[in-house]
mmCIF file as Biopython writes it, N, C-alpha, C and O atoms, coordinates in Angstrom:
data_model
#
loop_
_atom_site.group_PDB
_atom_site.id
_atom_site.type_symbol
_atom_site.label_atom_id
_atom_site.label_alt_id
_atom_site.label_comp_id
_atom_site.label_asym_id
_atom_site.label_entity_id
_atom_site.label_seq_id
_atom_site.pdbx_PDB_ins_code
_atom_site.Cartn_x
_atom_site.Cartn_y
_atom_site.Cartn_z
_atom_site.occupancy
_atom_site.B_iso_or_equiv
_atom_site.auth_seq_id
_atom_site.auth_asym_id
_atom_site.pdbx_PDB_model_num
ATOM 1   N N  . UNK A ? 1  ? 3.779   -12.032 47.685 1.0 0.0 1  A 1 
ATOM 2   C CA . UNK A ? 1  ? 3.916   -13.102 46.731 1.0 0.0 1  A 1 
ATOM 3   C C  . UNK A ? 1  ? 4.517   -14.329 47.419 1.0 0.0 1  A 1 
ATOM 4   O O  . UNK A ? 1  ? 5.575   -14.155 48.024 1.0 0.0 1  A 1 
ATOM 5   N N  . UNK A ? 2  ? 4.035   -15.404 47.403 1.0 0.0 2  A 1 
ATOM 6   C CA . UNK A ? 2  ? 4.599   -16.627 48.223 1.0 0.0 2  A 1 
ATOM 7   C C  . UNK A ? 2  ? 5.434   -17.248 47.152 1.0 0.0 2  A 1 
ATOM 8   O O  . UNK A ? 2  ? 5.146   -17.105 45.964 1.0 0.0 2  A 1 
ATOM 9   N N  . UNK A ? 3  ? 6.897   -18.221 47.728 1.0 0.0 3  A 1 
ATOM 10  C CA . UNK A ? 3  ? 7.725   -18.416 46.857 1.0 0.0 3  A 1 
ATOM 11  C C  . UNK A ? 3  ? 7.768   -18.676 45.722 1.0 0.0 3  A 1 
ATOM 12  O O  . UNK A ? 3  ? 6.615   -18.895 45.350 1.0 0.0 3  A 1 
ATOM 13  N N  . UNK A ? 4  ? 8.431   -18.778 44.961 1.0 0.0 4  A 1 
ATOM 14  C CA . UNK A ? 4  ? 8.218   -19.484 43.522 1.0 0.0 4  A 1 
ATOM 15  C C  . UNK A ? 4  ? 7.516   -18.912 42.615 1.0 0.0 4  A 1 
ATOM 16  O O  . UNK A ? 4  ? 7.452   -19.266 41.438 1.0 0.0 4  A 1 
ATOM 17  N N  . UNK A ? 5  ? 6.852   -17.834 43.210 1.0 0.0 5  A 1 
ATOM 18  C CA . UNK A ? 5  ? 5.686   -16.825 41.911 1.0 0.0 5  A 1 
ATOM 19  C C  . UNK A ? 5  ? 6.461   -16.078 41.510 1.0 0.0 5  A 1 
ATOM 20  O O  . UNK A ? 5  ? 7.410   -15.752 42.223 1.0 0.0 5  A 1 
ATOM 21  N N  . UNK A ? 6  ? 6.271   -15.480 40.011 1.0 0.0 6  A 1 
ATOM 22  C CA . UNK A ? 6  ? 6.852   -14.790 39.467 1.0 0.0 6  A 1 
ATOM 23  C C  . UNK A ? 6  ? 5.836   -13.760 38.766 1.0 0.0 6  A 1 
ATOM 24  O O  . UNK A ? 6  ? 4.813   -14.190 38.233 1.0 0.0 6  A 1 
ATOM 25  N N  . UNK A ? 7  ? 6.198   -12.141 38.784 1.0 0.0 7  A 1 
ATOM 26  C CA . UNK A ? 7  ? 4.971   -11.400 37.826 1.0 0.0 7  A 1 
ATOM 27  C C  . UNK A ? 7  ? 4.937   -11.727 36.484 1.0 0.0 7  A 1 
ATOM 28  O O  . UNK A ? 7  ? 5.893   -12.268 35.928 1.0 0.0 7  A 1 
ATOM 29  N N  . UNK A ? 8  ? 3.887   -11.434 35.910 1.0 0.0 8  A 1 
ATOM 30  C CA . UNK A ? 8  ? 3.989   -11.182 34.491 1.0 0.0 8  A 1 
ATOM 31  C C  . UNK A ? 8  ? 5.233   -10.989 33.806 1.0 0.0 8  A 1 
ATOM 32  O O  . UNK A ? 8  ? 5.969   -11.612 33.041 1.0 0.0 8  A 1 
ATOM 33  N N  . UNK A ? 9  ? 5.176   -9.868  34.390 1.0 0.0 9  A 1 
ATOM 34  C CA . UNK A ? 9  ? 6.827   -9.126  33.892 1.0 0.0 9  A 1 
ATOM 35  C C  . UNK A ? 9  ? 8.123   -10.078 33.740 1.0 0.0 9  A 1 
ATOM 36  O O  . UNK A ? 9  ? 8.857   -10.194 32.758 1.0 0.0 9  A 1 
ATOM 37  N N  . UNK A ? 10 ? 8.179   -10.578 34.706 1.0 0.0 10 A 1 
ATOM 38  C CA . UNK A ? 10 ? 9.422   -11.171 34.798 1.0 0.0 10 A 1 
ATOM 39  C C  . UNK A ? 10 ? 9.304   -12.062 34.450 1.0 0.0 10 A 1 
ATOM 40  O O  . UNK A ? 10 ? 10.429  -12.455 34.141 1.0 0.0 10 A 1 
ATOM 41  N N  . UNK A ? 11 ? 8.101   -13.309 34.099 1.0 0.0 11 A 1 
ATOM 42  C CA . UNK A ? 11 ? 8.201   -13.859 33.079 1.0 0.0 11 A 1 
ATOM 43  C C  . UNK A ? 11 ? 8.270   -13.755 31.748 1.0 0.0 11 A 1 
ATOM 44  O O  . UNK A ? 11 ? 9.041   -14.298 30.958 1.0 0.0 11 A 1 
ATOM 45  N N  . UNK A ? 12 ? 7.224   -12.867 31.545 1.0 0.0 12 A 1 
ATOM 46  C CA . UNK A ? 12 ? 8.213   -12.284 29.986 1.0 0.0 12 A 1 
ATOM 47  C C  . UNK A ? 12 ? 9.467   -12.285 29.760 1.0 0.0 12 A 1 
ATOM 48  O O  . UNK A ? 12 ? 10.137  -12.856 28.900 1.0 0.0 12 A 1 
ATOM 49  N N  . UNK A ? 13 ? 9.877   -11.223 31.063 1.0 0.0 13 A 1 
ATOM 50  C CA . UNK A ? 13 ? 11.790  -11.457 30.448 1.0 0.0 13 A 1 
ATOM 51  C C  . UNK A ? 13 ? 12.709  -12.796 30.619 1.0 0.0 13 A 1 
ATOM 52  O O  . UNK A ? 13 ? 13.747  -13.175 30.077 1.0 0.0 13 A 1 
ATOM 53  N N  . UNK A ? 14 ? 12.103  -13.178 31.326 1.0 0.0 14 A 1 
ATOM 54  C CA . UNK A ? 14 ? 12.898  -14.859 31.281 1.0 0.0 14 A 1 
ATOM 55  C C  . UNK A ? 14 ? 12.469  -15.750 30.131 1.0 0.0 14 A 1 
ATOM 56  O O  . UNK A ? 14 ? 13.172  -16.523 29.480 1.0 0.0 14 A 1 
ATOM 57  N N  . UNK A ? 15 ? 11.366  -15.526 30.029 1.0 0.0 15 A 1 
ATOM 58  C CA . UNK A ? 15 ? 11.069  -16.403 28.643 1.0 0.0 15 A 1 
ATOM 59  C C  . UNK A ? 15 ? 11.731  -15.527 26.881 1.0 0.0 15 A 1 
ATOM 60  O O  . UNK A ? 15 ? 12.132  -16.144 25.895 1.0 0.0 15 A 1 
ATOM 61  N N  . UNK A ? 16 ? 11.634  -14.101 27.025 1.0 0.0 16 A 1 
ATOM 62  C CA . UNK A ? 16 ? 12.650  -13.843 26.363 1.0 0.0 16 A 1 
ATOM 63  C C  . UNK A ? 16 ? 13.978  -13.766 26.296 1.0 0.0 16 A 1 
ATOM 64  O O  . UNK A ? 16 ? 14.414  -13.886 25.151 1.0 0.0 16 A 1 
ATOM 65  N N  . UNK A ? 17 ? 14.773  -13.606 27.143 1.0 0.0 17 A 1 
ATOM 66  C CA . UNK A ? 17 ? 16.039  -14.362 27.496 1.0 0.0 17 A 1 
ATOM 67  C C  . UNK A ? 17 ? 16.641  -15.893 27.197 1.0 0.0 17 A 1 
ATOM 68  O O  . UNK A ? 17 ? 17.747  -16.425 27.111 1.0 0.0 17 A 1 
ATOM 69  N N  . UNK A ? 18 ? 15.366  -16.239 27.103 1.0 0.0 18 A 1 
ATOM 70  C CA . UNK A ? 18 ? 15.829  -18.154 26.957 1.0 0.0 18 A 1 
ATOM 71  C C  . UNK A ? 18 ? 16.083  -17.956 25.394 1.0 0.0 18 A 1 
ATOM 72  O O  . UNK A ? 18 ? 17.186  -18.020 24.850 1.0 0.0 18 A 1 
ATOM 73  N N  . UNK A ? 19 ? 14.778  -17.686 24.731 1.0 0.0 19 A 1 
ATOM 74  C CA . UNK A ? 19 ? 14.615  -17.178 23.240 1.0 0.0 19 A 1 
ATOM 75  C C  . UNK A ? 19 ? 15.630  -16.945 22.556 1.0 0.0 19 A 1 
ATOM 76  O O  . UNK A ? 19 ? 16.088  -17.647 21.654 1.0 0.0 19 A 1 
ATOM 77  N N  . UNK A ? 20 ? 16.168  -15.584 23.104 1.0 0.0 20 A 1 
ATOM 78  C CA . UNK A ? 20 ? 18.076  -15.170 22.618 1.0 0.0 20 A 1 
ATOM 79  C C  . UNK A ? 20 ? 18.470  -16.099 22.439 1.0 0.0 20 A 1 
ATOM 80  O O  . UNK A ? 20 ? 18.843  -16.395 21.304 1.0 0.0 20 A 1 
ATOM 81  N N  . UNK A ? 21 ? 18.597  -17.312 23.889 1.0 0.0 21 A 1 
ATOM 82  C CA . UNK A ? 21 ? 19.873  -17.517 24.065 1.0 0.0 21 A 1 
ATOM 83  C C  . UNK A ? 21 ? 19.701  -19.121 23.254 1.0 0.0 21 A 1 
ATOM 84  O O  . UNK A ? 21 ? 20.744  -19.770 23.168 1.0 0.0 21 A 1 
ATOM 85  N N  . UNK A ? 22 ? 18.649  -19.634 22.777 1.0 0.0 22 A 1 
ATOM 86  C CA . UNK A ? 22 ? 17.669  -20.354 22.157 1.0 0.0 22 A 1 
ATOM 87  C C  . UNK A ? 22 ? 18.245  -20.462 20.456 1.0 0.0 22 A 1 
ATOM 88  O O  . UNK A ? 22 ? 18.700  -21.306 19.684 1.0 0.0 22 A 1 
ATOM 89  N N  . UNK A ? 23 ? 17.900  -19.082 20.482 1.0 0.0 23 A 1 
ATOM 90  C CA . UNK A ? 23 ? 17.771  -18.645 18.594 1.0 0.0 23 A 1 
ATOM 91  C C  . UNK A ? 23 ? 18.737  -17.670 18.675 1.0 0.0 23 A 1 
ATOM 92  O O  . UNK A ? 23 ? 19.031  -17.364 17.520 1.0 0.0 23 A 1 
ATOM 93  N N  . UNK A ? 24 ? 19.410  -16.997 19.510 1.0 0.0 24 A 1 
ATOM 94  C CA . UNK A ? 24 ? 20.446  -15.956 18.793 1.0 0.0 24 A 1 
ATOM 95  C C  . UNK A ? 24 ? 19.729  -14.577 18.683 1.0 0.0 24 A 1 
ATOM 96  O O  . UNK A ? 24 ? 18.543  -14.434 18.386 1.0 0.0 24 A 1 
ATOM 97  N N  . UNK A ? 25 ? 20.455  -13.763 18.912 1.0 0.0 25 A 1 
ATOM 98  C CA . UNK A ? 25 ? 19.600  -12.230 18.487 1.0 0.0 25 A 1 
ATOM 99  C C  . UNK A ? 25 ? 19.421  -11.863 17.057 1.0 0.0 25 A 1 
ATOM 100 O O  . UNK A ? 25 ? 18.436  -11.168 16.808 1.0 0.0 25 A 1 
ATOM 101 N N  . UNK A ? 26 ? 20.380  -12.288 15.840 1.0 0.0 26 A 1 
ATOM 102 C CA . UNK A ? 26 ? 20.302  -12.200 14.684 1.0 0.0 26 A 1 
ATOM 103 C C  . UNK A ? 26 ? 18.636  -13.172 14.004 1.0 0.0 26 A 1 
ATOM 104 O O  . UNK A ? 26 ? 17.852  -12.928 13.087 1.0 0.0 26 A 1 
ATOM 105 N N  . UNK A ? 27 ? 18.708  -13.999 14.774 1.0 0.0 27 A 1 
ATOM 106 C CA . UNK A ? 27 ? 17.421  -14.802 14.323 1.0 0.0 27 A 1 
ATOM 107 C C  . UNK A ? 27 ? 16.100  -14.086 14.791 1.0 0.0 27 A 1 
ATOM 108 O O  . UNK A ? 27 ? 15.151  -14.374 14.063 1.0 0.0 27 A 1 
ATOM 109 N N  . UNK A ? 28 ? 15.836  -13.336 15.690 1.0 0.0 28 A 1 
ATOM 110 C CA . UNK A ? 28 ? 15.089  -12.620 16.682 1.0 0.0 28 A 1 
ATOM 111 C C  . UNK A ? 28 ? 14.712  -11.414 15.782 1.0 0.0 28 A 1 
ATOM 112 O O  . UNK A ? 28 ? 13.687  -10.981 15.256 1.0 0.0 28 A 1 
ATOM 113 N N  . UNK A ? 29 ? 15.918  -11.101 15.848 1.0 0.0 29 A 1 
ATOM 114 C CA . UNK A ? 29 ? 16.121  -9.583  15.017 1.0 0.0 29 A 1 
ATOM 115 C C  . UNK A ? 29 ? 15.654  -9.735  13.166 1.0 0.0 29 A 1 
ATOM 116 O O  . UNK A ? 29 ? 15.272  -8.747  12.538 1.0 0.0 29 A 1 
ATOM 117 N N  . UNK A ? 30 ? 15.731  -10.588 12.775 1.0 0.0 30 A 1 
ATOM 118 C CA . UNK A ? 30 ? 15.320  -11.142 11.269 1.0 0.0 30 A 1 
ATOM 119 C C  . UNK A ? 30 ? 13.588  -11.028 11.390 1.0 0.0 30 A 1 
ATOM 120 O O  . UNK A ? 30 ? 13.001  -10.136 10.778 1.0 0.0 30 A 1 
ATOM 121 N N  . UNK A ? 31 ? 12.711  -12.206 12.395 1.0 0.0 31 A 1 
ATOM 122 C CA . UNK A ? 31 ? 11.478  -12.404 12.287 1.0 0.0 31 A 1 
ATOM 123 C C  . UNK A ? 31 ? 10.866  -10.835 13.117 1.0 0.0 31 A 1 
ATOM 124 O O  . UNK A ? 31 ? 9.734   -10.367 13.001 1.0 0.0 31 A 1 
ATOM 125 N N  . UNK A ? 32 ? 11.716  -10.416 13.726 1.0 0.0 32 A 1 
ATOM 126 C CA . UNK A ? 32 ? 10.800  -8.984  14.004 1.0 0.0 32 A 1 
ATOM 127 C C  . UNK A ? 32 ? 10.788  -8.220  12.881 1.0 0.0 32 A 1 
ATOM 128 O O  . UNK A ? 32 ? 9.722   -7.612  12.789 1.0 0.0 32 A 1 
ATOM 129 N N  . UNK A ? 33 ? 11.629  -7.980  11.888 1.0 0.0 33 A 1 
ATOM 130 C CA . UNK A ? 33 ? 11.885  -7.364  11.242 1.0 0.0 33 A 1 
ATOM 131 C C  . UNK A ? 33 ? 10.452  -7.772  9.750  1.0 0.0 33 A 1 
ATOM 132 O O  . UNK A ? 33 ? 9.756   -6.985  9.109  1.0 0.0 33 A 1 
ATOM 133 N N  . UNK A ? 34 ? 10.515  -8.948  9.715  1.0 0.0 34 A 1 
ATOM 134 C CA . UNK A ? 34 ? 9.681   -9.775  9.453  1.0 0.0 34 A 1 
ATOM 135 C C  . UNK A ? 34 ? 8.265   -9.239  9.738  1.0 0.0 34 A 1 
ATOM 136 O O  . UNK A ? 34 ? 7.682   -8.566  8.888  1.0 0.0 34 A 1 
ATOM 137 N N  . UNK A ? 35 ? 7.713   -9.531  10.921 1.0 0.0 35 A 1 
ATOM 138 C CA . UNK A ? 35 ? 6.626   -9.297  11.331 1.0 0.0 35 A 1 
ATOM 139 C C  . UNK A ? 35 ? 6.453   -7.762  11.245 1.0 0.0 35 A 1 
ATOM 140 O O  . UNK A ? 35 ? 5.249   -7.543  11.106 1.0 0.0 35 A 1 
ATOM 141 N N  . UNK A ? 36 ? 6.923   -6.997  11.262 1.0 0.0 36 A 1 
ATOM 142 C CA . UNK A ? 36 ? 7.078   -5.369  10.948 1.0 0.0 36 A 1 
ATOM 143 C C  . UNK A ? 36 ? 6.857   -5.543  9.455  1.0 0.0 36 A 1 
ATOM 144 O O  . UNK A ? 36 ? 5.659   -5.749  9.264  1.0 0.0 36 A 1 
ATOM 145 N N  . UNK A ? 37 ? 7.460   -5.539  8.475  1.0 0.0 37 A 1 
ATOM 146 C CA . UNK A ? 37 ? 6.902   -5.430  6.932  1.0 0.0 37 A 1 
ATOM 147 C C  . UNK A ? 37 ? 5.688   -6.088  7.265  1.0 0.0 37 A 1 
ATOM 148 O O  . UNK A ? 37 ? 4.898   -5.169  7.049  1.0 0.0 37 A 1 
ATOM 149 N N  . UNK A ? 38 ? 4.869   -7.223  7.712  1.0 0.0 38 A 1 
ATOM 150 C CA . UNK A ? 38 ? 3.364   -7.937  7.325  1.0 0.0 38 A 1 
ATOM 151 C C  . UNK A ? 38 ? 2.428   -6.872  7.837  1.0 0.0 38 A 1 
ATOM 152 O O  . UNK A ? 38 ? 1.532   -6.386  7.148  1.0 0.0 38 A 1 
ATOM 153 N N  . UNK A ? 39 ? 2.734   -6.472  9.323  1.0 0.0 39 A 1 
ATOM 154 C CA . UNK A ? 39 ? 2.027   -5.311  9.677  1.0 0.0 39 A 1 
ATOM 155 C C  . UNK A ? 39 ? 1.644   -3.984  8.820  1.0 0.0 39 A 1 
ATOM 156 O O  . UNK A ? 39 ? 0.539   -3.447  8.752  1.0 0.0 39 A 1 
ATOM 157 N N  . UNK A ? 40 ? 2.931   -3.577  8.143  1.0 0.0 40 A 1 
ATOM 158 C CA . UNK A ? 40 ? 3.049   -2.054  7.032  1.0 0.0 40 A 1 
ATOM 159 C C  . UNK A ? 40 ? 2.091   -2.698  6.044  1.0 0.0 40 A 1 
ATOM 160 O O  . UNK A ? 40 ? 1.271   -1.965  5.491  1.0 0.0 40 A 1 
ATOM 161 N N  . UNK A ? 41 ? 2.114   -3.910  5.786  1.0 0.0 41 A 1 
ATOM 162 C CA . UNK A ? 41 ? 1.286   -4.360  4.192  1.0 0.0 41 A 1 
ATOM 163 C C  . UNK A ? 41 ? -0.241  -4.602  4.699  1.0 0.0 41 A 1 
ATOM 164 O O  . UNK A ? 41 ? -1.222  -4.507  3.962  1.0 0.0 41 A 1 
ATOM 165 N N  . UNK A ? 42 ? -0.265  -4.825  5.638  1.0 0.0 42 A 1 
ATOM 166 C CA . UNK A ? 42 ? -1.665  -5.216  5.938  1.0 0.0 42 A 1 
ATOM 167 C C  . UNK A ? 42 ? -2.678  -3.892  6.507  1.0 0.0 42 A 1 
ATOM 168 O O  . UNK A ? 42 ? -3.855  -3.617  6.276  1.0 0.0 42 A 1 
ATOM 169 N N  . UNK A ? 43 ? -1.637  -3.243  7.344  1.0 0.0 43 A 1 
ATOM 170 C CA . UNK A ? 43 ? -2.999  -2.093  7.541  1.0 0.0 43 A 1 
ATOM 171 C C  . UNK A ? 43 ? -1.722  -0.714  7.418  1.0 0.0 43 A 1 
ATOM 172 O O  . UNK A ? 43 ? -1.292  -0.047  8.358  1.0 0.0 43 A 1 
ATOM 173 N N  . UNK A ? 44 ? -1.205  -0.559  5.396  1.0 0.0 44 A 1 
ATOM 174 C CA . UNK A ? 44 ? -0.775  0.688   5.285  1.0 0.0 44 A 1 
ATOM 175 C C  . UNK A ? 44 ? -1.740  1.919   5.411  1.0 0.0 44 A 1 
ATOM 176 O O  . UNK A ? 44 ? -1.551  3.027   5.914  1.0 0.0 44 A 1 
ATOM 177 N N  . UNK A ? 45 ? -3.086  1.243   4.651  1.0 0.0 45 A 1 
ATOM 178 C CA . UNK A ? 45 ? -3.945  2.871   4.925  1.0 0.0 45 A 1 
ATOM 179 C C  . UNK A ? 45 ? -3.957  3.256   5.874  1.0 0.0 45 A 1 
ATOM 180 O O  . UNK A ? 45 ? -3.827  4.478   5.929  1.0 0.0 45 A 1 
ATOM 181 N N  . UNK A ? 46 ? -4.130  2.435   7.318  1.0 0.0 46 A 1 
ATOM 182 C CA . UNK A ? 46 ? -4.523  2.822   8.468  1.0 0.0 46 A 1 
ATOM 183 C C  . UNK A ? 46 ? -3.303  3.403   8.922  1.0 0.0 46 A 1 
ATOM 184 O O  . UNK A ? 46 ? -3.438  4.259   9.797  1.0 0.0 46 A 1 
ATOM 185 N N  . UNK A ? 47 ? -2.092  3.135   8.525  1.0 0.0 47 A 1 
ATOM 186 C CA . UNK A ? 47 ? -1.067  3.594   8.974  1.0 0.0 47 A 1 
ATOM 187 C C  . UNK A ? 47 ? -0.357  4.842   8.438  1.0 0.0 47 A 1 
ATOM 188 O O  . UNK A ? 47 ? 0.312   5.525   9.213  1.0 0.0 47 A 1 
ATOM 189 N N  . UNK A ? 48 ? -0.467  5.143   7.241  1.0 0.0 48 A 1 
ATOM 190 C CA . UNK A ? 48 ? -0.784  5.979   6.223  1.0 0.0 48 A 1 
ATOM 191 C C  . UNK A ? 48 ? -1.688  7.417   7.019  1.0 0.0 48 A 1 
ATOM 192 O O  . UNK A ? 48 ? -1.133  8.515   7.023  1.0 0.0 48 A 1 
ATOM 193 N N  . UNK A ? 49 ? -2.696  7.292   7.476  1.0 0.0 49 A 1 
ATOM 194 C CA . UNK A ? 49 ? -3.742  8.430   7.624  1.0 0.0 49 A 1 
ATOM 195 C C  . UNK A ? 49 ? -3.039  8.415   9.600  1.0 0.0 49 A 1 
ATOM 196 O O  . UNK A ? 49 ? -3.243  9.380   10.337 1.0 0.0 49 A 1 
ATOM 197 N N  . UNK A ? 50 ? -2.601  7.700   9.867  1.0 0.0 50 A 1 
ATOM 198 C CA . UNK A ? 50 ? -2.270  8.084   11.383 1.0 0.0 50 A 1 
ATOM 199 C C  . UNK A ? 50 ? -0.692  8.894   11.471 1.0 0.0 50 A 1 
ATOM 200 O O  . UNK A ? 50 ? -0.193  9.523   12.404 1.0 0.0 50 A 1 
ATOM 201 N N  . UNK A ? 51 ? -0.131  8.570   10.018 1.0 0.0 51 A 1 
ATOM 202 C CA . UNK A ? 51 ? 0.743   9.930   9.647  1.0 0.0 51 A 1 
ATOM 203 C C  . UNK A ? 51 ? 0.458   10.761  10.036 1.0 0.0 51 A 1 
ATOM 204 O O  . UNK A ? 51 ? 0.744   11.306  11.103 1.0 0.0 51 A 1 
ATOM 205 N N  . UNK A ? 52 ? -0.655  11.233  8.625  1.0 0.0 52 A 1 
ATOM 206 C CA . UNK A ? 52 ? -1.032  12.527  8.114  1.0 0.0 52 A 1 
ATOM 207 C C  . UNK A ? 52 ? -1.399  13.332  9.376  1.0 0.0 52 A 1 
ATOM 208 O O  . UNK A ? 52 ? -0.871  14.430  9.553  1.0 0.0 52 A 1 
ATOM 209 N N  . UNK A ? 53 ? -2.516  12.697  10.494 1.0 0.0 53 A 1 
ATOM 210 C CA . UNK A ? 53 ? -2.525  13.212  11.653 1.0 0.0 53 A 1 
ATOM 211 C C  . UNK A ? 53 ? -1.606  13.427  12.813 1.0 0.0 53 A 1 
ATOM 212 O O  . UNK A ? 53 ? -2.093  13.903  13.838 1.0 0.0 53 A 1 
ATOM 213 N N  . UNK A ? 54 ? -0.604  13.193  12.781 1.0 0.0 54 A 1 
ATOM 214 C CA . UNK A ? 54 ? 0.822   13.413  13.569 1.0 0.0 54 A 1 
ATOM 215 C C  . UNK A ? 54 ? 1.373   12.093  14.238 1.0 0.0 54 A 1 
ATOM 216 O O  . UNK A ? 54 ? 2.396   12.061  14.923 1.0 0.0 54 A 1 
ATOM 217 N N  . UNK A ? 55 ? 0.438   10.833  13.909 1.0 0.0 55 A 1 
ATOM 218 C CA . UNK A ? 55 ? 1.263   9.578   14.964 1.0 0.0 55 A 1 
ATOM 219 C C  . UNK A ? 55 ? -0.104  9.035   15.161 1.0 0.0 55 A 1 
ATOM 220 O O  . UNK A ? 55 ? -1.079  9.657   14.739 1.0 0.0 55 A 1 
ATOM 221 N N  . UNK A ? 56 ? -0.216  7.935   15.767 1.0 0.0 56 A 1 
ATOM 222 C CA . UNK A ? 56 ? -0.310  6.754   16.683 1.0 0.0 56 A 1 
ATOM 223 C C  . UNK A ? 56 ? -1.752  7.221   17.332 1.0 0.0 56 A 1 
ATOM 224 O O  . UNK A ? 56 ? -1.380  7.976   18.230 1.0 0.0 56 A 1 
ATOM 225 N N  . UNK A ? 57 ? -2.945  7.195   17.367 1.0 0.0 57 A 1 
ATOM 226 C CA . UNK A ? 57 ? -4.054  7.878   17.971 1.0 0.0 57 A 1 
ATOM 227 C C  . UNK A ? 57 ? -3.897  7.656   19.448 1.0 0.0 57 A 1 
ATOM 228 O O  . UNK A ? 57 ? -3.147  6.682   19.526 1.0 0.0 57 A 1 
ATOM 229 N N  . UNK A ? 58 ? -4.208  8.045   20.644 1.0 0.0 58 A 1 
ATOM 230 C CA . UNK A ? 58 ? -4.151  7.596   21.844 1.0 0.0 58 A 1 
ATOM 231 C C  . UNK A ? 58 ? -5.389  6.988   22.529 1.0 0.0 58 A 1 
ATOM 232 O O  . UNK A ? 58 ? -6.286  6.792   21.708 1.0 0.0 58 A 1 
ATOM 233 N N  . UNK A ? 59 ? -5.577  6.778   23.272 1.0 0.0 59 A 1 
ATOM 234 C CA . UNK A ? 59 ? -6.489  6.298   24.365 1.0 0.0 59 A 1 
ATOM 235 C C  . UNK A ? 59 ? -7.269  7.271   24.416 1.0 0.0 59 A 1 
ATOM 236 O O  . UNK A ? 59 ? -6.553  8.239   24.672 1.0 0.0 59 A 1 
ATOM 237 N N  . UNK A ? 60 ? -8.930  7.793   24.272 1.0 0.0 60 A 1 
ATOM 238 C CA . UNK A ? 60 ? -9.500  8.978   24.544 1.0 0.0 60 A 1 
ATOM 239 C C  . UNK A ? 60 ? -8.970  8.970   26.243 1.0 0.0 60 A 1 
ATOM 240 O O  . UNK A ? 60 ? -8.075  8.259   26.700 1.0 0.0 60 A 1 
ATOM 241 N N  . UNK A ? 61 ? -9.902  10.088  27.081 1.0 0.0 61 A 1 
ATOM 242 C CA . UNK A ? 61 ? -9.295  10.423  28.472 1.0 0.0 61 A 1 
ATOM 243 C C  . UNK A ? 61 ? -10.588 9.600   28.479 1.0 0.0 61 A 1 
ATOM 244 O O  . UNK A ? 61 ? -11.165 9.181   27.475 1.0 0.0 61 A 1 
ATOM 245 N N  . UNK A ? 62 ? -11.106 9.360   30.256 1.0 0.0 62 A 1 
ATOM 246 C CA . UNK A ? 62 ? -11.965 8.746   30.759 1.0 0.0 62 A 1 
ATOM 247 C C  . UNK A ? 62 ? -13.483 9.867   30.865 1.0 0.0 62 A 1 
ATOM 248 O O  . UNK A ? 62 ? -14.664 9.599   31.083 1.0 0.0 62 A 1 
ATOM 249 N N  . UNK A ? 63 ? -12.817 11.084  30.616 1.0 0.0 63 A 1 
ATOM 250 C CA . UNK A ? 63 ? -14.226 12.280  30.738 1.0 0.0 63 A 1 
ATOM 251 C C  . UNK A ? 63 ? -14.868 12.006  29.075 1.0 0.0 63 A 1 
ATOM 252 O O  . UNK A ? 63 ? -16.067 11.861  28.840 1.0 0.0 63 A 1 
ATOM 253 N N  . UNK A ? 64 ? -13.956 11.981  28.210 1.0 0.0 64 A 1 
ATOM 254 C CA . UNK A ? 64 ? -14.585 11.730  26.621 1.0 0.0 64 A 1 
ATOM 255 C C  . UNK A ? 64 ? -14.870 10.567  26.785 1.0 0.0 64 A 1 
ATOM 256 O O  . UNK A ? 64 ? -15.981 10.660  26.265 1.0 0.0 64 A 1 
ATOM 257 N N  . UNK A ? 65 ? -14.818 9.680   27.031 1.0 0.0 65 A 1 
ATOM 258 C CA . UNK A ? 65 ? -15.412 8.429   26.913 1.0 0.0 65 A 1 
ATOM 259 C C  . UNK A ? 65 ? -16.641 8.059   26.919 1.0 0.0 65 A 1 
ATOM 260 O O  . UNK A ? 65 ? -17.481 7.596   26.147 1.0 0.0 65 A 1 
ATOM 261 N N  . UNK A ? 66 ? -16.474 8.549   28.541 1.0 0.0 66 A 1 
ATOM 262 C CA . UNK A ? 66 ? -18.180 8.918   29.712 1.0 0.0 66 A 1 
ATOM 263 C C  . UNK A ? 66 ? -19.256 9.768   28.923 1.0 0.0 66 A 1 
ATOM 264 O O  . UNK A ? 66 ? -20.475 9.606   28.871 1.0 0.0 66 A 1 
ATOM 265 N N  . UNK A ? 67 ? -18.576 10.575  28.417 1.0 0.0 67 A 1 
ATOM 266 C CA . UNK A ? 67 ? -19.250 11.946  27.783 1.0 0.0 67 A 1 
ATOM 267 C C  . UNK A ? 67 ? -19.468 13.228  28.657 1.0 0.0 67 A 1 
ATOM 268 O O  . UNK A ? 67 ? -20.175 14.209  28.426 1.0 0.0 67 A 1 
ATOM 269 N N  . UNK A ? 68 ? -18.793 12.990  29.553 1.0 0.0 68 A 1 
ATOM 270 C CA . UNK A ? 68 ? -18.962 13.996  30.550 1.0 0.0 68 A 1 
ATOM 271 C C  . UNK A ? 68 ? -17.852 15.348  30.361 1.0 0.0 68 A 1 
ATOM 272 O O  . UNK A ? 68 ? -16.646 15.111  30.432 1.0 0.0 68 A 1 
ATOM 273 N N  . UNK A ? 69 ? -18.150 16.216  30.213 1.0 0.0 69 A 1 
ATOM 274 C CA . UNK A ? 69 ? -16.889 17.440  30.304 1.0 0.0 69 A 1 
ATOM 275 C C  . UNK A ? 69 ? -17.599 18.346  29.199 1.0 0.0 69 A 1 
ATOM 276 O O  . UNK A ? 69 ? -17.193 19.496  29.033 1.0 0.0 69 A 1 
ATOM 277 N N  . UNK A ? 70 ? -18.662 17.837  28.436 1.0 0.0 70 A 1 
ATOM 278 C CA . UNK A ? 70 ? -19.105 18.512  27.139 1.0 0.0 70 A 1 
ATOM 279 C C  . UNK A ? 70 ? -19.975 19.639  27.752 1.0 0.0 70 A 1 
ATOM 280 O O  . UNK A ? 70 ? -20.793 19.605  28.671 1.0 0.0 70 A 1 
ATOM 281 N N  . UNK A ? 71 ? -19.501 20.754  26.877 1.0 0.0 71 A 1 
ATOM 282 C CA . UNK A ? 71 ? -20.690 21.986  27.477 1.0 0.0 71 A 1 
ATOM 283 C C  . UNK A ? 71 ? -21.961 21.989  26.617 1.0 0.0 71 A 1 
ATOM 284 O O  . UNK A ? 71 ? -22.881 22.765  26.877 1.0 0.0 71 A 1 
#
């Protein structure tokens, strides 16, 4: 990396760091909280039936995808 570059990563955390220190963690902590209820209201069914099935669906593997592994 030649000087002055920064990854992804670490810009994220510097630009969230400023944010805090910007707005406060109570203000941070309010609109996440925020954006969490719009999410539950907008896709409860979907969230609802990924209960019932134990959680969060994953990524198929790369053999189901392909279709390869099927007998």
């Amino acid at each position: 990396m030649k000087m002055g570059e920064m990854t992804v990563r670490e810009a994220g955390r510097r630009g969230g760091l400023a944010l805090v220190q910007k707005y406060g963690r109570t203000y941070l902590s309010l609109i996440g909280r925020k954006g969490g209820k719009a999410t539950a209201r907008k896709y409860k069914d979907l969230l609802r039936e990924w209960g019932k099935r134990g959680g969060r669906p994953r990524k198929g593997r790369l053999e189901e995808t392909m279709g390869e592994g099927q007998a």
